[in-house]
N, C-alpha and C positions, 0 to 999 in steps of 0.2 A: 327648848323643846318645840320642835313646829308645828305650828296650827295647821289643821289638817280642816276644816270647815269653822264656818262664825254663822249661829242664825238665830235671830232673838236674842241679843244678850248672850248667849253659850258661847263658849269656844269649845273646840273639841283638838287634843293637844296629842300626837304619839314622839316618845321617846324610843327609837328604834333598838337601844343592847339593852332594853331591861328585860326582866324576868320574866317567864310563863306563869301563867297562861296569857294568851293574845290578847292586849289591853288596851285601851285610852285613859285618858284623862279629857273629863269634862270639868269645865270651870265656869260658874256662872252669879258673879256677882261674889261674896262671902263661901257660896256652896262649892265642894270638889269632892269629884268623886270618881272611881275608877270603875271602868264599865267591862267585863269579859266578851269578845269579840264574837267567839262562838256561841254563846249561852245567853249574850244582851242583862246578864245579872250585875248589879251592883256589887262591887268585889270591897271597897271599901270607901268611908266615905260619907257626904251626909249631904245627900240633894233632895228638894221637897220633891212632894209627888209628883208636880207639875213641870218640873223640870225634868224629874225621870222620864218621865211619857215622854217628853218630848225627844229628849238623848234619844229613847228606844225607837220610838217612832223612825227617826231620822236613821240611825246604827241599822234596823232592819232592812232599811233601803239601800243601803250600800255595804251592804255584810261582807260581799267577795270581795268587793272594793279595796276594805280594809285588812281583811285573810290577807290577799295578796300584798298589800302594803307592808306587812308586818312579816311577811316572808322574804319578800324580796329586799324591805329595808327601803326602799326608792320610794321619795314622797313626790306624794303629788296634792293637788288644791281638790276636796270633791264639794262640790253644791249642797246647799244649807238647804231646810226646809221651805217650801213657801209659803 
């Protein structure tokens, strides 16, 4: 699965022929969790709070980023938090 950003400890991971809705996978430490592309909701999973804020924070920033990613299937690197 390619890592699609790394920032703080998080990786943020898409697997392009999986199922809908439009998802990631965030990994951070022990915690994993899948994130809805459109909605920024935790779809399943179990990341503290502090890591969700962070996922979201950073997912809100590059939302078309990853829309488009996840349509066209073409990955690319996008920039982690600072």
């Amino acid at each position: 699965m390619p890592t699609v950003s790394r920032f703080f400890g998080i990786s943020i991971k898409m697997f392009f022929s999986e199922h809908n809705p439009p998802h990631f996978h965030a990994v951070h430490g022990d915690e994993i969790g899948w994130i809805n592309i459109r909605t920024l909701e935790l779809i399943k999973g179990d990341l503290s709070p502090r890591s969700l804020r962070l996922i979201k924070e950073w997912a809100s920033e590059h939302q078309q980023e990853l829309l488009e990613m996840w349509d066209s299937r073409e990955f690319k690197q996008i920039p982690g938090l600072d």
